[in-house]
C-alpha positions as CSV (number, residue, x, y, z in Angstrom):
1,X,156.2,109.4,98.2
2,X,153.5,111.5,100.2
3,X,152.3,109.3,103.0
4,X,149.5,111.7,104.6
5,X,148.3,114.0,101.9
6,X,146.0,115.3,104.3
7,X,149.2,117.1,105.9
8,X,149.4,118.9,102.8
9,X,147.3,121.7,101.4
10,X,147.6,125.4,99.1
11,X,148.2,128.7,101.0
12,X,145.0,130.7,101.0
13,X,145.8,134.1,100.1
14,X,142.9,134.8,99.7
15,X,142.6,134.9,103.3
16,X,145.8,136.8,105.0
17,X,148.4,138.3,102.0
18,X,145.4,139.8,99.9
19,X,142.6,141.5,99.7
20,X,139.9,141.4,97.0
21,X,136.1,140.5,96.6
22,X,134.9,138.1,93.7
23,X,132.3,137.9,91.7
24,X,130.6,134.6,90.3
25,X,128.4,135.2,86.5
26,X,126.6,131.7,85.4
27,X,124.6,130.6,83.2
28,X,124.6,129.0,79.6
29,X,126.8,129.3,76.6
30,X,125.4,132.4,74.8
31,X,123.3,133.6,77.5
32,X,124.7,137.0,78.2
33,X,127.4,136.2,80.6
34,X,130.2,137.7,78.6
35,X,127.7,140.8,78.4
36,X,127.5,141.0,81.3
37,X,130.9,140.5,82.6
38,X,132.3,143.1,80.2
39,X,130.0,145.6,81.8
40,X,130.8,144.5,85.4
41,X,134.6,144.8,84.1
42,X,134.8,148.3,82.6
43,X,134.0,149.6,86.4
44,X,136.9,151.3,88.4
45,X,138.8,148.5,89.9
46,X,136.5,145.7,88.6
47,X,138.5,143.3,86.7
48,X,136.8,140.6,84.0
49,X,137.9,137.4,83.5
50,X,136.7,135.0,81.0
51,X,135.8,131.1,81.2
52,X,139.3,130.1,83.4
53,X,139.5,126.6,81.5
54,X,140.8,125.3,85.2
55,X,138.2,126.9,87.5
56,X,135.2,125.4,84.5
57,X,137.3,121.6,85.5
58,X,138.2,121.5,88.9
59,X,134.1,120.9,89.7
60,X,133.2,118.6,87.8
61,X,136.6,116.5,88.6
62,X,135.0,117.3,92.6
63,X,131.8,116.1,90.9
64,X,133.2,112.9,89.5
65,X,135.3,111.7,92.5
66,X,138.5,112.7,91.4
67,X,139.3,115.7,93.7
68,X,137.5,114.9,97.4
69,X,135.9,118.2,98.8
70,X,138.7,119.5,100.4
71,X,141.1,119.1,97.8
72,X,139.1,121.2,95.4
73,X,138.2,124.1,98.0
74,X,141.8,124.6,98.6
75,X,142.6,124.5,94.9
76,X,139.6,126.7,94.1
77,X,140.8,129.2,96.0
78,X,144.3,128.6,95.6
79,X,143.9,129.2,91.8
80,X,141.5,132.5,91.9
81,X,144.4,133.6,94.0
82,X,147.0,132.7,91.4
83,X,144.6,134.4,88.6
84,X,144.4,137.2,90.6
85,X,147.9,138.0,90.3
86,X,148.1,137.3,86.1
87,X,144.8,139.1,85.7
88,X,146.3,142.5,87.4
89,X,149.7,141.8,85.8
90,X,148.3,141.2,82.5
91,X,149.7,138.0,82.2
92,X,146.6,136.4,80.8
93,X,145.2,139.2,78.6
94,X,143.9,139.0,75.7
95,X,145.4,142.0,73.1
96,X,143.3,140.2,70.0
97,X,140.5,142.5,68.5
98,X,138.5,139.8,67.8
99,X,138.5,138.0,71.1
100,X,135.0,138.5,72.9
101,X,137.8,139.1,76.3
102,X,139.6,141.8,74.0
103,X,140.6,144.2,76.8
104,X,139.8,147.2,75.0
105,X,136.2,146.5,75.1
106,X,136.4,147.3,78.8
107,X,139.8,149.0,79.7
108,X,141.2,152.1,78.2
109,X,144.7,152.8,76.8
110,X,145.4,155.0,79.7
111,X,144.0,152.4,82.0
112,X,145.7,149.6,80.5
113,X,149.1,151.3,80.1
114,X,148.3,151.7,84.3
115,X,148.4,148.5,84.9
116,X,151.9,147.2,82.7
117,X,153.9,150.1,83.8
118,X,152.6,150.3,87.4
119,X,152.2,146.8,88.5
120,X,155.3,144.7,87.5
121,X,155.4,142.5,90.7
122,X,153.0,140.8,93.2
123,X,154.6,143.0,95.8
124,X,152.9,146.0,93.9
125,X,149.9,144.4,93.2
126,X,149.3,143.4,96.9
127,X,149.5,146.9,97.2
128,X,147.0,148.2,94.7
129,X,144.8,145.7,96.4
130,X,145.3,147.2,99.7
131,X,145.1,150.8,98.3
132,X,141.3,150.1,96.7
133,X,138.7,148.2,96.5
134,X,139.1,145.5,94.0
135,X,136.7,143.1,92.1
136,X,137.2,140.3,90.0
137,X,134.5,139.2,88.0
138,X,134.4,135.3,87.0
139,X,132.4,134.5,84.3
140,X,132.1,130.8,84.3
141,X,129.7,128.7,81.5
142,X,127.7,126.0,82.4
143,X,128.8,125.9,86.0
144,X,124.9,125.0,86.8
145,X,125.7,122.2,88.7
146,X,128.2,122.9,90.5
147,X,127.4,126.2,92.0
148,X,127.0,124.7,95.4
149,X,130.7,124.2,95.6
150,X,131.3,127.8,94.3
151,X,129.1,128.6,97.8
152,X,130.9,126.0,100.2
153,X,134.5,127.7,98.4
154,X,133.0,130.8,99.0
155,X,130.3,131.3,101.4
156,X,129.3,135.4,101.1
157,X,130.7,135.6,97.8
158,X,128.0,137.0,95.0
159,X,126.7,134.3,92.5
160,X,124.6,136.0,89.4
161,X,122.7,133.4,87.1
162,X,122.0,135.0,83.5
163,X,118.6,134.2,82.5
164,X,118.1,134.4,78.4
165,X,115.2,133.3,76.4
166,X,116.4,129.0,75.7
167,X,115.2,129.3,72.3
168,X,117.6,132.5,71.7
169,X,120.3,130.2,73.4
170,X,119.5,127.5,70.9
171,X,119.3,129.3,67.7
172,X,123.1,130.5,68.9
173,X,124.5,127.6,70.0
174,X,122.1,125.7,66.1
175,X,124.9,128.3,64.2
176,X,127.9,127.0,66.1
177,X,127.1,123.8,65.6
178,X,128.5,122.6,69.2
179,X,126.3,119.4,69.0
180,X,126.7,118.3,65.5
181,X,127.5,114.6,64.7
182,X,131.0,115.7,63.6
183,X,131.8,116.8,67.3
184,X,130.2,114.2,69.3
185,X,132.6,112.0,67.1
186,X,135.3,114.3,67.7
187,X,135.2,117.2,70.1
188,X,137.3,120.7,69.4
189,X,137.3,121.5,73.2
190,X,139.0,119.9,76.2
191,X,136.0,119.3,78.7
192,X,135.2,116.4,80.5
193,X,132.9,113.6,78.6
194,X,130.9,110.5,78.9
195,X,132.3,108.1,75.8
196,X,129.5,106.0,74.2
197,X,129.4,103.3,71.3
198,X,126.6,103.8,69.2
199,X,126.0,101.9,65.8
200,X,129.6,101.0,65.8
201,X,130.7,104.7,66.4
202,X,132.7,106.2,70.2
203,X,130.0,109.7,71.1
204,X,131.5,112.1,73.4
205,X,128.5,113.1,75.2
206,X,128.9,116.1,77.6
207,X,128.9,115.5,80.9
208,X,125.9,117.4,81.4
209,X,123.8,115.2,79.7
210,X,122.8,111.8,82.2
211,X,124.1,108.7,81.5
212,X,119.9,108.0,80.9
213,X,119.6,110.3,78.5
214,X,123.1,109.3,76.1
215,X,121.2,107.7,73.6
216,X,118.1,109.9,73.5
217,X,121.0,112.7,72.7
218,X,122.7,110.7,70.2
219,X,119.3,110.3,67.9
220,X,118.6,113.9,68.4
221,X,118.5,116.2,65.6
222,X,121.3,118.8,65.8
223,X,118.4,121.5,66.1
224,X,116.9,119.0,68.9
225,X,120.0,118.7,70.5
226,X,120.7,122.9,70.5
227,X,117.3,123.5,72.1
228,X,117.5,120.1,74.6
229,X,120.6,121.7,75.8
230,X,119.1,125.7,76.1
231,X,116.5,124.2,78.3
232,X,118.7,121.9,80.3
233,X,121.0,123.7,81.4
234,X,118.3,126.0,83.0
235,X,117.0,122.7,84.6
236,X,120.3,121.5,86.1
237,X,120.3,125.4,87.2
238,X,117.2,124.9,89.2
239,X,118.1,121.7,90.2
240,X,121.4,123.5,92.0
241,X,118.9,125.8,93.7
242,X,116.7,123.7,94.8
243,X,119.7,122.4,97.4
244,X,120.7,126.0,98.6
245,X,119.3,128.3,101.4
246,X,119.6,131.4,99.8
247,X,118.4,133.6,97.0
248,X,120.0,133.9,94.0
249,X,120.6,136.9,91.8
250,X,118.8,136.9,88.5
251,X,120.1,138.9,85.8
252,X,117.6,138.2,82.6
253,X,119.1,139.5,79.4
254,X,116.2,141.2,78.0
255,X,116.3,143.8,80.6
256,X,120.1,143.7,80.0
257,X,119.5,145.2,76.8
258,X,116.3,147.0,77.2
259,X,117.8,149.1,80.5
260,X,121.7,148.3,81.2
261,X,122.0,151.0,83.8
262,X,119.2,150.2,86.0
263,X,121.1,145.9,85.8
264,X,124.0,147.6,86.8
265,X,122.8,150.0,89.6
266,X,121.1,147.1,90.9
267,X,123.7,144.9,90.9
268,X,126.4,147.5,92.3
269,X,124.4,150.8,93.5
270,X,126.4,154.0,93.2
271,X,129.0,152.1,90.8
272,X,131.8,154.3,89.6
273,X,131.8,154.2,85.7
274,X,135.2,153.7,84.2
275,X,136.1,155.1,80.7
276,X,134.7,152.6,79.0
277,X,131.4,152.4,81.0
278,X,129.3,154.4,78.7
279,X,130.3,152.5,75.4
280,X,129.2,149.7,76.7
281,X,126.0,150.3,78.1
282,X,125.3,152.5,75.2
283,X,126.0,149.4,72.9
284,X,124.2,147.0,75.1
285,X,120.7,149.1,74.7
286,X,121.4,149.0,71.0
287,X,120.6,145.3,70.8
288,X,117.6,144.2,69.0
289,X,115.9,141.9,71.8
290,X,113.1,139.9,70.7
291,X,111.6,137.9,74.0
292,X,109.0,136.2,72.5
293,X,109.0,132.5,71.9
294,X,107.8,131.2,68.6
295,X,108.3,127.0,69.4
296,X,107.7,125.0,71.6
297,X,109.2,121.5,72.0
298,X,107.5,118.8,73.8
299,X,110.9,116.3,74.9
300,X,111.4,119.6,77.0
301,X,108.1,120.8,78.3
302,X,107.9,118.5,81.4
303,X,110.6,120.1,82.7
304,X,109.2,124.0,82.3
305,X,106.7,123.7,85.8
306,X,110.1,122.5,87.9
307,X,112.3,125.2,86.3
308,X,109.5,128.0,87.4
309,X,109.5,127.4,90.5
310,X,113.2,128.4,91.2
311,X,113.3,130.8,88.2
312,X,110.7,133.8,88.6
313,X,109.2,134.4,85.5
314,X,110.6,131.9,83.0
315,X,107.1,129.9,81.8
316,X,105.9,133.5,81.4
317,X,108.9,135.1,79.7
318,X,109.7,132.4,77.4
319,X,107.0,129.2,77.1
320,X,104.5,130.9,75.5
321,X,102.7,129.1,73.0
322,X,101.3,130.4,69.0
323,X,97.7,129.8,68.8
């Protein structure tokens, strides 16, 4: 039995053995993120990884009370450490041609048969890290609320927010049907959930939604519910800012896809391209992009004003209303 858990706690790598810099992408499902991140990933010596199912729970388990503060900083780090180590040895790639993280879309063959003949142990990937200057990319959905622990885990560590027109956002998320009645009742994904009996049936509300606002979900349309969540998750986003002394880094993905190289040279001036650099920025400006907004739903629009003021642009960009 541990007595003094306090005398326990992860080695930080991060800190002594190894050497690498990290990079944080938020922002809503279907936002750009993945865009993005694939971009950012095809770079020499940048390194994508997609929606870590442990580094989406370990905040909102901090959140909840179930970790206390320090707890989850050391396990943060602990486990970007740990993926660190799979992500270079290729322990966690995905080979599937279908998968949005197929590694194809950002590695070459000569690139990827690098890595699983030339790195086959930490010891040799502690030295590739020492040898060059290595990213890893994080791409983390709906991590809105939290991203004041990603800046107390990691104090100088880039945090990108992916702006994308909500109603865009909602048509997507309206097709995958991620708020229909048949998931509430029964979710397909393991994330953490508020459980509420309504007219004899259990909900499983996401935990982003307040406790106030269960039943108000619950009555929701499913297209109600899509576009109450694009909208939200932009207003928990400026909610997060609102608490931090800094500036954050807006990527919006209509310039993504009208100008990909200038998003990129801002983000990382003089980047070097990797093989697949040029596939993917050529594929990104051949997006059809349309930025205008053709609804406009009033159990949201209170919320616009509050969300400008921490998002430049967004009333403008995307609240604009037919005559």
């Amino acid at each position: 039995m541990i007595k003094d858990p306090n005398k326990y706690q992860f080695y930080d790598y991060s800190e002594s053995e190894i050497d690498f810099e990290i990079v944080f992408i938020v922002g809503p499902s279907r936002s750009g993120k993945s865009s993005l991140g694939r971009l950012l990933g095809s770079l020499q010596h940048y390194f994508h990884v997609e929606e870590n199912w442990l580094l989406l729970m370990l905040p909102a388990m901090c959140k909840e009370g179930l970790l206390s503060k320090d707890a989850f900083i050391n396990m943060y780090r602990a486990c970007i450490s740990e993926l660190v180590y799979d992500t270079l040895l290729m322990r966690t790639t995905s080979f599937r041609p279908t998968d949005h993280s197929y590694i194809y879309l950002m590695k070459s063959k000569e690139e990827v048969d690098f890595s699983l003949k030339k790195l086959q142990s930490r010891a040799d990937v502690n030295q590739y890290l020492k040898t060059n200057e290595v990213t890893v990319v994080l791409n983390l959905s709906e991590m809105n609320p939290f991203i004041y622990l990603l800046r107390e885990t990691y104090p100088t560590v880039p945090i990108i927010h992916v702006v994308r027109d909500p109603y865009n956002i909602a048509e997507d998320v309206l097709n995958k049907k991620w708020y229909s009645d048949v998931l509430l009742l029964k979710p397909s994904n393991r994330r953490f959930f508020h459980k509420y009996k309504y007219n004899g049936n259990h909900y499983y509300i996401p935990s982003w939604v307040g406790k106030e606002q269960a039943t108000k979900f619950i009555k929701m349309s499913e297209s109600e519910r899509a576009h109450f969540y694009a909208v939200e998750q932009y207003y928990l986003t400026s909610q997060a800012i609102a608490m931090m002394n800094e500036s954050p880094i807006f990527v919006y993905y209509e310039d993504l896809v009208k100008d990909p190289g200038s998003c990129l040279n801002a983000l990382v001036p003089g980047f070097l391209e990797g093989v697949k650099t040029s596939e993917l920025l050529d594929e990104l400006s051949s997006r059809a992009c349309d930025d205008s907004c053709s609804k406009h739903f009033p159990e949201v629009d209170e919320k616009i004003d509050f969300i400008n003021k921490y998002i430049p642009y967004f009333k403008d960009r995307y609240c604009k209303i037919k005559d």
